[in-house]
N, C-alpha and C positions, 0 to 999 in steps of 0.2 A: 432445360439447359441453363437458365439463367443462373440457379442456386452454383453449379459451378462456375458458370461466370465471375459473378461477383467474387468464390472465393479465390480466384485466380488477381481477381482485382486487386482486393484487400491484402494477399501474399506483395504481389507488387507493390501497391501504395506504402506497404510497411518497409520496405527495402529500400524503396528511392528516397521515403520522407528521411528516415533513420539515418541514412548515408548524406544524404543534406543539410540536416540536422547538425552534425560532427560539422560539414564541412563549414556552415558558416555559421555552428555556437549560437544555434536557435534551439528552444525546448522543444521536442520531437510532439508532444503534442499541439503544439501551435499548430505547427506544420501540416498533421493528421488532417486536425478540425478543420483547416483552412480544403485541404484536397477534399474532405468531404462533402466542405461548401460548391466545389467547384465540380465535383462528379455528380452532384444535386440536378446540374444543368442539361445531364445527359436523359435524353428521354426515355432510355431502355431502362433507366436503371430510380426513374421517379417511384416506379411502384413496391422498392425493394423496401421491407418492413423488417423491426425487429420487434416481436412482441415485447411489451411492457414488463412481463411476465418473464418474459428469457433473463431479464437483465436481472428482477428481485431475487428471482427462486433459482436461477442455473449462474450466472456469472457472480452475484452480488456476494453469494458464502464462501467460493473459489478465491476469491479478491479478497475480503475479507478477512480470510483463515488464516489465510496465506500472509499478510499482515501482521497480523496477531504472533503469528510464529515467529516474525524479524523482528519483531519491537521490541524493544528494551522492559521488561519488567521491574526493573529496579529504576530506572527514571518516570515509570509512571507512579511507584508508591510517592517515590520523593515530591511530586507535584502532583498528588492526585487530588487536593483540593483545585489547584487551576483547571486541572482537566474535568472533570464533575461538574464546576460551573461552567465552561464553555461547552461543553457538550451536552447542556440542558438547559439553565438558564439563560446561554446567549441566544440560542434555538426558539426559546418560545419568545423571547424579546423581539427577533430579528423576524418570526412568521407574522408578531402582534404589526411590528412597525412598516412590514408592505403591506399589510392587511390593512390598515389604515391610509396610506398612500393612496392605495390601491381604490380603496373604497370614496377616497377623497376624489380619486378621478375619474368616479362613477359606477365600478365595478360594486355589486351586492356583497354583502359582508361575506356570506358563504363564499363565495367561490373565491371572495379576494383569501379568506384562511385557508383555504385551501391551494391557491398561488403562493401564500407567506410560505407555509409549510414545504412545500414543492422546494423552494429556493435558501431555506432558510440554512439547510444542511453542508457542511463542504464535504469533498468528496475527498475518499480515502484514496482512491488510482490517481486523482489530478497530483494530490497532495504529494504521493509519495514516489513521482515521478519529477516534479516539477523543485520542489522545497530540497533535493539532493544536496544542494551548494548550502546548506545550511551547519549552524556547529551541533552538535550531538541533542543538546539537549531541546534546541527548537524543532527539529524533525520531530522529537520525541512525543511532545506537545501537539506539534501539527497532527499527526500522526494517530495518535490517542484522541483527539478530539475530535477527528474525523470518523475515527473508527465506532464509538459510541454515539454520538451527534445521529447516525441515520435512526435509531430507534427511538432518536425522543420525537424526528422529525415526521415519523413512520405513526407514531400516537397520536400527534396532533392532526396530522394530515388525515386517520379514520375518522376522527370526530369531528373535524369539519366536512370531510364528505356527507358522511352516515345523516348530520345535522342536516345538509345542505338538501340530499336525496328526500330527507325522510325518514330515516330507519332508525337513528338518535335523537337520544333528546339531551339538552346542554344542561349541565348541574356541575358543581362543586366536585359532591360525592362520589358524581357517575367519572368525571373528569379525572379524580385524585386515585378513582377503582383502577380502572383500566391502565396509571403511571405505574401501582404498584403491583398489579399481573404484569405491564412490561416486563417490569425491570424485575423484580423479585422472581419471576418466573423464567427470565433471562437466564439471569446469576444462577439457580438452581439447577435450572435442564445443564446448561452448557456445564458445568460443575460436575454433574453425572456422566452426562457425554466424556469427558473426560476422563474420567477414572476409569468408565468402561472401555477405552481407547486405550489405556494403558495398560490392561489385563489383557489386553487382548492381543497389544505390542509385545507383550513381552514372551509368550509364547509362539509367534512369528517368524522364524528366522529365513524366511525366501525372501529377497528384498521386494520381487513382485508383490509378491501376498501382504508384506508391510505396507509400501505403496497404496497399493487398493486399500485399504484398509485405514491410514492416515485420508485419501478422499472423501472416501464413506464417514470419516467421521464427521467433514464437517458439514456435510450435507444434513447425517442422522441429526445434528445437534438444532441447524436451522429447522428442521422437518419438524422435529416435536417440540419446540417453541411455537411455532405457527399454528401447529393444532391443540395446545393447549392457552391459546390465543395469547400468546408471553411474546417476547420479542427475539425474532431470528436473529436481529443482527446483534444483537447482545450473548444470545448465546451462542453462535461462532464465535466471536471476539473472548468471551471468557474462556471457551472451548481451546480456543488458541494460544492463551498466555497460556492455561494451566501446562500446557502442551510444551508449549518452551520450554519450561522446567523439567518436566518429565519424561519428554521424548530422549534428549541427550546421556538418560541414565538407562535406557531400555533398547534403543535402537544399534543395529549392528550398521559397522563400518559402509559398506556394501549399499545397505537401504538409506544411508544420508547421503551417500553420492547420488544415487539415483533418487532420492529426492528432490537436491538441491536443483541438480538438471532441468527433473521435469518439472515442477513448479515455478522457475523460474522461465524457464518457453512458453508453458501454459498464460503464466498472470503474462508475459510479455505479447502474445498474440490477442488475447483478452483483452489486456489495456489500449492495443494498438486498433481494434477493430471497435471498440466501443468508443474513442474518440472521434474517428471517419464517420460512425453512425451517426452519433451528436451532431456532428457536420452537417451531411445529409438531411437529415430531421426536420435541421435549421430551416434547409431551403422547402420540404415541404410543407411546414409552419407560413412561411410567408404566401405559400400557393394556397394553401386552406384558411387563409384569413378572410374571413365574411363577413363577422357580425361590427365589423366597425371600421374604419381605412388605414390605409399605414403609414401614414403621416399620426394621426393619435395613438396607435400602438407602439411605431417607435418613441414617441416620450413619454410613455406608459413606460414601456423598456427602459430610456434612460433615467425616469425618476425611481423606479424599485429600482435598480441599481445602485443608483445611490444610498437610496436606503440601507439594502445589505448591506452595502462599504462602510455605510459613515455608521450603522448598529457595530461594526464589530470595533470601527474605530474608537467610537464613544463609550465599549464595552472595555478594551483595553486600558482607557488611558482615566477610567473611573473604579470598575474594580479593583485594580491593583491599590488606590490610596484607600481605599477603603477595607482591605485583608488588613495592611500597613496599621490603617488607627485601631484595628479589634486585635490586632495580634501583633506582640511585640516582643516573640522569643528571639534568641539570637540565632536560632536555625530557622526563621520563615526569613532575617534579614540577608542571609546567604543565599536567599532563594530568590532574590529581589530582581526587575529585570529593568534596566533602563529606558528611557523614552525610543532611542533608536531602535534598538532590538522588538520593540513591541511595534513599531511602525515597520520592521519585517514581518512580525507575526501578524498583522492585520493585512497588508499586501498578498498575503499567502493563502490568503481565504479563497482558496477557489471550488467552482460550482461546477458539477460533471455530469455522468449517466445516471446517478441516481435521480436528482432532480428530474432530468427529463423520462423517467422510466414513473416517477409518479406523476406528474404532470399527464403523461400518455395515458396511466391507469386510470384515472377519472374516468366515470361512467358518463356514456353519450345522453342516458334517461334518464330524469326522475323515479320514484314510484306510483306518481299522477300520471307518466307518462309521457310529459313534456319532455324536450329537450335542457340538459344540464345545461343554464346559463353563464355565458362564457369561456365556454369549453377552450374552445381554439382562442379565443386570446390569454390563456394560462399557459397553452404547449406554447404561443408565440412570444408571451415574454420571457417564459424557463428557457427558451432557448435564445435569447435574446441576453439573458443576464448570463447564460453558460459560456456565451461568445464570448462576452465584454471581459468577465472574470478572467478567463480560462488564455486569449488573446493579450487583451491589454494589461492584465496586470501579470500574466506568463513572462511577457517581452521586457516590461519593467521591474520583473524582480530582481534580475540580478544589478543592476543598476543602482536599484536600492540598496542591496547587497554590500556594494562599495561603497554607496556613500554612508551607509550606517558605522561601516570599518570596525566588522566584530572580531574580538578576539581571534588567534589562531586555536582553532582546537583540538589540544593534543592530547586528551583524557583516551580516549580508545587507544590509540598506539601505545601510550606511556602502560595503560594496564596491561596492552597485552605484550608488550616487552616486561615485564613483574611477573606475568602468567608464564612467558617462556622458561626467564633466569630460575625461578621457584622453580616449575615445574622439571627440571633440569638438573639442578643443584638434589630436588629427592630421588629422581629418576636414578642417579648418581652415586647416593647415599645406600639406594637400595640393591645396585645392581650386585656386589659379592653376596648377597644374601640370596638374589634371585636367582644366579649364577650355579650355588650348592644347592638351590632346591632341583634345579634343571641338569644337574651334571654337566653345566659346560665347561670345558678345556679354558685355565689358564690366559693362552693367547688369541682365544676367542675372548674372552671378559676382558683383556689389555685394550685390543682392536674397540669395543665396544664404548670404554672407557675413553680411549679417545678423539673419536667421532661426539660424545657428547659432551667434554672438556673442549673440544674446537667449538662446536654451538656454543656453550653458554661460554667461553670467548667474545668471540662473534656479536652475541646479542647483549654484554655488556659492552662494548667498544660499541656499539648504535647504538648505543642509549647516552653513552658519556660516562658509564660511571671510573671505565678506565680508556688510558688513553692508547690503545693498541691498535695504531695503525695498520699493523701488519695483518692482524686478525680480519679485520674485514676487507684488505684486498685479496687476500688468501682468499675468504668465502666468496667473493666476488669471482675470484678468474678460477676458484672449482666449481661454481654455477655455470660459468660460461662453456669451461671444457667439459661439460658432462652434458651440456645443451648439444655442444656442437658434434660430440660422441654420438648422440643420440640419434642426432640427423642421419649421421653416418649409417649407422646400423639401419637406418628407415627406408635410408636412398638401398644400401645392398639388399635387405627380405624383399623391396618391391621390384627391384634385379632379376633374384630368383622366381619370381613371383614369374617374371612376363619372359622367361627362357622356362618355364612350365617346368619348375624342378620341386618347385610345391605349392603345396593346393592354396584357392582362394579363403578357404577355411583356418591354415596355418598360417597365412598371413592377417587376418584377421584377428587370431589371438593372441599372435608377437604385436602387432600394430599397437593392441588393445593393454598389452603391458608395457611398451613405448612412451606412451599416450601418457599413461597414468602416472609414471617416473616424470616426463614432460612438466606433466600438469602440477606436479610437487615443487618441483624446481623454479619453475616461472611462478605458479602462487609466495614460495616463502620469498624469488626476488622481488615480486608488486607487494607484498605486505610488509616486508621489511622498507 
């Protein structure tokens, strides 16, 4: 009974923290983490485990894919020098420099690279939960860096285990093999995966059979990454831009709705129950601490903390002058990011399930036999620096936020008010042409013609290019009386419904075409 227990838990916990969260404009994972710490304390629920495993192989390429789908493709080419070295080079810098701390306050070098690594990676669910309130282009960054960062994190972390166990041995060559099967072996599977996912889309037309089938991709893509020892999370993440581009040419209307639905419930129950976990974890980190007291483990804790903070600090605010002296086009000067904005992007570095899903993976034995040394103080400080990240600098970003006082950014609306008017203006152009191919009536083509002269009306008076008042309170108070129609019609079918004048079934599929006009209406009013 427990396993439904707790999922009864977690349904709850995610409802009360979410609704609290709004009401007092705290980041909904603070909140999580925090309830997770404090359900830690209940004694039915100390034994409740998630394998390490669950997180790498069932939730990590769910979260991931899914990622990779929303993010912007064309902000990662534009910056895909920044992103390349902070999701590599910042990685091995920031695993070297706890590794070091680490070992300076007596942890053995293995296990300390092996903590560096754990910690070293940010997490793509924190990131892309928490970094929201950001302008386009630093989500982008966060985003991308997070998304690639776990497989450099995932390389380093094998070869300090493997070393640490016994089963590696440390070199150059064996080190520089095994980045370029990552990664080359990433980029390739996921590439394939792809194209196969698109052959396969395109002959799909049940939005189920799409569905399943967009799943199974990113799982197949992780899957034969892993056994061709290359990096899963590279190749879901490639799997996934290519995706972006080519899904939107292949997929029917039907299967993006039910897409977007369910992937976004999915990564939302996902990200809300892997938070609580983290929580929890926390607290049985601090009950399994044995091999040393918690007075030394927490400033274990707070000095790798620092660590991580002040590597990515000291990575921000050094790389950039130094892209600056080697490169001096005037399109890397447009690319240029100021001291404040870059002390958002280092505040945003936060640390999540991944971290502790490697941390947990570490093996309890040697191949001597022994016990792995210092096992339990790598889960107690990953979750000691997942806190501090994830908490303290959660609460302070937006903070920061204001006092950096970025830009307002209106490059998304501004494009896709261009996308509208264009798209509109040929819609337009084409329609007596579309008209005589389809034999439609005269006053059918008038009627059509001007329902799309009122839009792009409409969508230039929001923009400014003219000044027609009148155009957008017109679209204004025919949104509202078509909202309030709507109701109308919803309150009368559910009338008949319950004077038993028709079936549960017929209500259902007016409800279901209600809904959808609803959801048209209120989308173009929250986008516009």
């Amino acid at each position: 009974m427990l396993g439904l227990e707790v999922v009864v838990i977690l349904g709850v916990v995610l409802v009360l923290a979410h609704t609290a969260a709004r009401r007092f404009r705290v980041a909904p994972p603070v909140l999580l983490l925090i309830t997770g710490l404090l359900l830690g304390f209940v004694p039915a629920l100390r034994d409740v485990s998630l394998p390490p495993e669950v997180v790498l192989l069932l939730f990590l390429p769910v979260l991931l894919y899914w990622e990779s789908l929303t993010t912007s493709l064309r902000e990662i080419r534009s910056n895909l020098r920044a992103i390349i070295s902070m999701s590599t080079a910042l990685v091995v810098l920031t695993a070297w420099a706890v590794a070091a701390v680490a070992h300076a306050l007596g942890i053995s070098w293995g296990p300390a690279w092996v903590l560096g690594a754990a910690v070293a990676p940010t997490d793509a669910t924190a990131v892309g939960v928490l970094a929201r309130m950001l302008p386009h282009r630093n989500v982008t960054l966060l985003r991308a860096e997070s998304l690639v960062n776990d497989g450099t994190a995932l390389v380093v972390y094998s070869v300090a285990v493997g070393v640490t166990v016994g089963q590696e041995h440390l070199s150059w060559p064996h080190v520089s093999l095994l980045f370029a099967l990552s990664y080359g072996g990433g980029l390739a599977i996921g590439a394939a995966v792809a194209w196969a996912g698109v052959q396969v889309r395109r002959r799909l037309m049940d939005p189920l059979l799409e569905n399943t089938a967009i799943i199974t991709i990113a799982f197949t893509a992780y899957l034969l990454a892993e056994l061709a020892h290359a990096s899963g999370v590279l190749a879901v993440v490639v799997c996934g831009l290519v995706m972006s581009q080519a899904g939107p040419k292949v997929g029917q209307a039907a299967g993006r709705r039910q897409t977007a639905a369910f992937w976004s419930l999915v990564t939302f129950l996902l990200n809300g129950a892997l938070f609580v976990v983290v929580g929890m974890y926390a607290q049985a980190a601090v009950r399994q601490l044995t091999s040393t007291d918690r007075a030394t483990a927490a400033i274990t804790v707070g000095v790798v903390t620092a660590a991580v903070i002040g590597t990515r600090f000291a990575w921000l605010f050094t790389s950039p002058y130094l892209i600056r002296a080697l490169d001096r086009r005037p399109q890397q000067r447009l690319r240029r990011m100021g001291a404040r904005p870059r002390i958002v992007m280092a505040t945003a570095g936060f640390r999540g399930a991944v971290s502790l899903a490697l941390a947990l993976s570490v093996p309890e034995r040697l191949d001597s036999g022994g016990p792995f040394p210092d096992r339990d103080m790598i889960v107690f400080v990953t979750c000691g620096v997942i806190l501090i990240t994830l908490v303290v600098q959660g609460l302070a970003l937006p903070g920061v936020v204001r006092w950096a006082d970025l830009p307002l950014d209106t490059a998304l609306s501004d494009e896709r008010r261009l996308a509208q008017a264009h798209a509109s203006q040929q819609a337009l152009k084409q329609l007596p042409r579309l008209a005589a191919e389809l034999g439609t009536e005269e006053e059918v083509l008038h009627r059509v013609q001007e329902e799309f002269e009122e839009h792009l009306a409409y969508v230039r008076a929001d923009a400014g290019e003219e000044a027609d008042d009148a155009a957008v309170r017109h679209a204004e108070q025919y949104t509202a009386l078509r909202l309030a129609a709507i109701n109308h019609k919803r309150a009368t079918i559910l009338g008949l419904r319950d004077e038993h004048r028709i079936d549960d079934t017929v209500l259902r599929q007016l409800q279901a075409a209600l809904d959808l006009e609803e959801m048209r209406l209120y989308g173009l009013e929250e986008f516009e």
